[in-house]
C-alpha positions in Angstrom: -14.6 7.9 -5.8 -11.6 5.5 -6.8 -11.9 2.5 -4.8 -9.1 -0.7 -4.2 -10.4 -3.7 -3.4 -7.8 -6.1 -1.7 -5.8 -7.0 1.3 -3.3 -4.4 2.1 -0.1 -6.9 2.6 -0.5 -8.1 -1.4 2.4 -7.2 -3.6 -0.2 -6.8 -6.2 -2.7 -4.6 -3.8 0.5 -2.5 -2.9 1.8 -2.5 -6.9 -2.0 -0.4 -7.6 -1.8 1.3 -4.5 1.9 2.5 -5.1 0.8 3.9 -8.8 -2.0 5.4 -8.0 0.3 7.7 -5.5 2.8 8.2 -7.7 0.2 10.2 -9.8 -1.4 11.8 -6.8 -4.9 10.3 -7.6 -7.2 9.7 -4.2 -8.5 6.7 -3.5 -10.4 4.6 -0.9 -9.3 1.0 0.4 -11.8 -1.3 0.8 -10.1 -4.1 2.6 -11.1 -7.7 1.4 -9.0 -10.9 1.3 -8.7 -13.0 -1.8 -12.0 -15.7 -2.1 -14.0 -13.1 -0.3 -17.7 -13.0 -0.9 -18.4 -9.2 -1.0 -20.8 -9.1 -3.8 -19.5 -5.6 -4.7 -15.9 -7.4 -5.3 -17.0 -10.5 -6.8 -19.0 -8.5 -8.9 -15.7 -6.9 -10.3 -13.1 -9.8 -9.6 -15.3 -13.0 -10.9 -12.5 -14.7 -10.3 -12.1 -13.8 -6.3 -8.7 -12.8 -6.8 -6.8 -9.1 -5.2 -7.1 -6.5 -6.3 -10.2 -5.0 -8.0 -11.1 -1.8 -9.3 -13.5 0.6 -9.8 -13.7 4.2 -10.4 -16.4 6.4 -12.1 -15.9 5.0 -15.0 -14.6 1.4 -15.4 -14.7 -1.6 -12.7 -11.7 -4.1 -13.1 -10.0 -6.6 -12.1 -5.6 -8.2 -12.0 -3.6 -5.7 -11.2 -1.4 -5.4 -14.4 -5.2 -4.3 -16.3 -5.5 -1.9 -13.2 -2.0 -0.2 -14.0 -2.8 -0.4 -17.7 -6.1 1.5 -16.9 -4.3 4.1 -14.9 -1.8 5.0 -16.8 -3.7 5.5 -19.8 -6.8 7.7 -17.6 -3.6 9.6 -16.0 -0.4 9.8 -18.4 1.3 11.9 -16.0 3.4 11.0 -14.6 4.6 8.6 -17.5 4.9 4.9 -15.4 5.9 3.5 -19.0 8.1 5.1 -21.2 7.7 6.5 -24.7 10.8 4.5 -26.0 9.3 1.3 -27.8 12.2 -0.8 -26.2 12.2 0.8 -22.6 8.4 0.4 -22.7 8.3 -3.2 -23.4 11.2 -3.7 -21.0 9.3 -2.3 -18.3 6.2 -4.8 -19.0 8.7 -7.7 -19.2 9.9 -6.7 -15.1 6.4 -6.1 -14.7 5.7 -9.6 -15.6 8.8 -11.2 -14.7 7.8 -10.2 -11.2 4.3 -11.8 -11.3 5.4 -14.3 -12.1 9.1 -15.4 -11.0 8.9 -13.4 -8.3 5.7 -14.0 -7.0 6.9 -17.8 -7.0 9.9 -17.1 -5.1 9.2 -14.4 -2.4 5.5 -14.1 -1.5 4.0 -17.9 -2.6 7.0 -19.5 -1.3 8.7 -17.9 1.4 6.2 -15.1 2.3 2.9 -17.1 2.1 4.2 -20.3 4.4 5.6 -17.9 7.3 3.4 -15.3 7.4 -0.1 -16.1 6.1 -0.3 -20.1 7.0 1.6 -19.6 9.8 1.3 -16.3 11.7 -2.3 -15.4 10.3 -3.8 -19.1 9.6 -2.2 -21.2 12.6 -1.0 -23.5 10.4 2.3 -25.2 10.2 4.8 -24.4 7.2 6.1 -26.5 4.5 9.6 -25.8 5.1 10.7 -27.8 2.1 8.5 -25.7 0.0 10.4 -22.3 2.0 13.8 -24.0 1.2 13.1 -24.1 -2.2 12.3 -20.8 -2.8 15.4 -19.8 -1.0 17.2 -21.9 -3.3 15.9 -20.1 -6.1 16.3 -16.4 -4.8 20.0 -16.5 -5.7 19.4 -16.9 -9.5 16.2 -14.3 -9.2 18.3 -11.5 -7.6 21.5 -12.2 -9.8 18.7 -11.5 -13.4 18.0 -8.6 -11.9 21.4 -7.3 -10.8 22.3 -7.6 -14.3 19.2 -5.5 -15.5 20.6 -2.9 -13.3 23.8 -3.1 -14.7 22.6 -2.8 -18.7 19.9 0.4 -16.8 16.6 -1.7 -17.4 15.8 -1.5 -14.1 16.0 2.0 -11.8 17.0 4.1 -14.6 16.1 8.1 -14.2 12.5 7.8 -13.7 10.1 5.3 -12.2 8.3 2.6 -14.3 5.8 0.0 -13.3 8.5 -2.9 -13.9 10.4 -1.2 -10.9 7.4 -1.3 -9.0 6.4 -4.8 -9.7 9.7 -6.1 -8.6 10.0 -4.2 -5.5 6.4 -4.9 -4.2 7.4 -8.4 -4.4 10.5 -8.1 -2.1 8.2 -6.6 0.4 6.7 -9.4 1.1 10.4 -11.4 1.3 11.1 -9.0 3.8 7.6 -9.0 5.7 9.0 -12.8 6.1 12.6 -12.8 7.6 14.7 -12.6 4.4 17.0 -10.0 3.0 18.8 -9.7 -0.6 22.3 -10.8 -0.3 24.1 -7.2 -0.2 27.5 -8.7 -0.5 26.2 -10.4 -3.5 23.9 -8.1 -4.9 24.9 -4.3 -4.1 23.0 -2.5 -7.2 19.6 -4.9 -6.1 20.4 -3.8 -2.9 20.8 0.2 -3.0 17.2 0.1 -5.7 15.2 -1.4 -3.3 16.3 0.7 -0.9 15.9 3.6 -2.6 12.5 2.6 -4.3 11.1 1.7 -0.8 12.1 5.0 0.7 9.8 6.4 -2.1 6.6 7.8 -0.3 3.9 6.2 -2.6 5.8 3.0 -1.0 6.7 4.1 2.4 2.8 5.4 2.9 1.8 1.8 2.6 4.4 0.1 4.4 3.6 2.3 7.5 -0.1 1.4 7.5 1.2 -2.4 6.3 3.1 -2.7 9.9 0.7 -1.3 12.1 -1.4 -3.4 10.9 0.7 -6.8 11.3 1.6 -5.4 14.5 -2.1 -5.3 15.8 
């Protein structure tokens, strides 16, 4: 049985959780929060970090090895292209939102108002929130602009366009939208990405949950 360690509201939980869908594979979720000391998940993750991995063959850990895995084990459907260029572009979003992303919308807006705040009791750095927000302008604009040259939402799914749009989750789990004024092509992809069912499965489960 294919098994996803990791808490469900992690952009990189939900980036696995989202692939593995896409290519109809099963799979269990074991629920753990980062730092946990399951000795089944530690065992995997060394490092304590979301998500790990196992399956009958391999156990791993970080999320972009976990995608790497899957999409060699199941080619089909293709979540990187054949095209040299569109395949390393699609790595480059991938990483761009670990990264830059992950920065802006989960560590520093998502993180303070939703996990220290709402799930920790604790109060948020709201200089560390207005930062981010500052930031979010520039992030969205890059990324407009890969929609414009077709980098980003072209004909087919990739993992970049999951990658970034996992990461917006979270923005929006924490009271914040993408400027549609501004950014009308950002706007209409996530839309349409999140309407996807591999992503609207785990959103539905991903509320009730907050909800509870």
């Amino acid at each position: 049985m294919t098994v996803v360690f990791g808490a469900p509201i992690s952009p990189f939980v939900r980036k696995v959780r989202v692939a593995l869908a896409e290519k109809n594979i099963p799979y269990e979720l074991n629920p753990v929060f980062p730092g946990s000391d399951d000795p089944e998940f530690r065992a995997l993750s060394p490092f304590g970090k979301v998500p790990a991995f196992r399956d009958e063959h391999v156990g791993l850990a970080d999320s972009s090895v976990i995608c790497a895995y899957i999409e060699k084990r199941y080619p089909t459907p293709a979540l990187l292209p054949a095209d040299p260029a569109a395949y390393a572009t699609a790595l480059w979003l991938e990483e761009y939102a670990d990264s830059k992303l992950f920065h802006v919308c989960t560590e520093g807006v998502f993180f303070e108002r939703i996990v220290k705040s709402k799930l920790r009791g604790l109060p948020v750095d709201e200089a560390k929130v207005a930062a981010a927000l500052h930031e979010l302008p520039a992030v969205c604009g890059y990324l407009e602009q890969q929609i414009t040259t077709g980098a980003l939402g072209g004909k087919t799914l990739t993992l970049g366009d999951i990658a970034v749009a996992t990461q917006f989750v979270n923005l929006q789990y924490a009271g914040e939208q993408v400027d549609a004024a501004a950014f009308p092509k950002l706007t209409q992809f996530l839309a349409r990405t999140l309407a996807r069912p591999s992503f609207a499965d785990c959103l539905t489960q991903e509320r009730a949950l907050m909800q509870a």
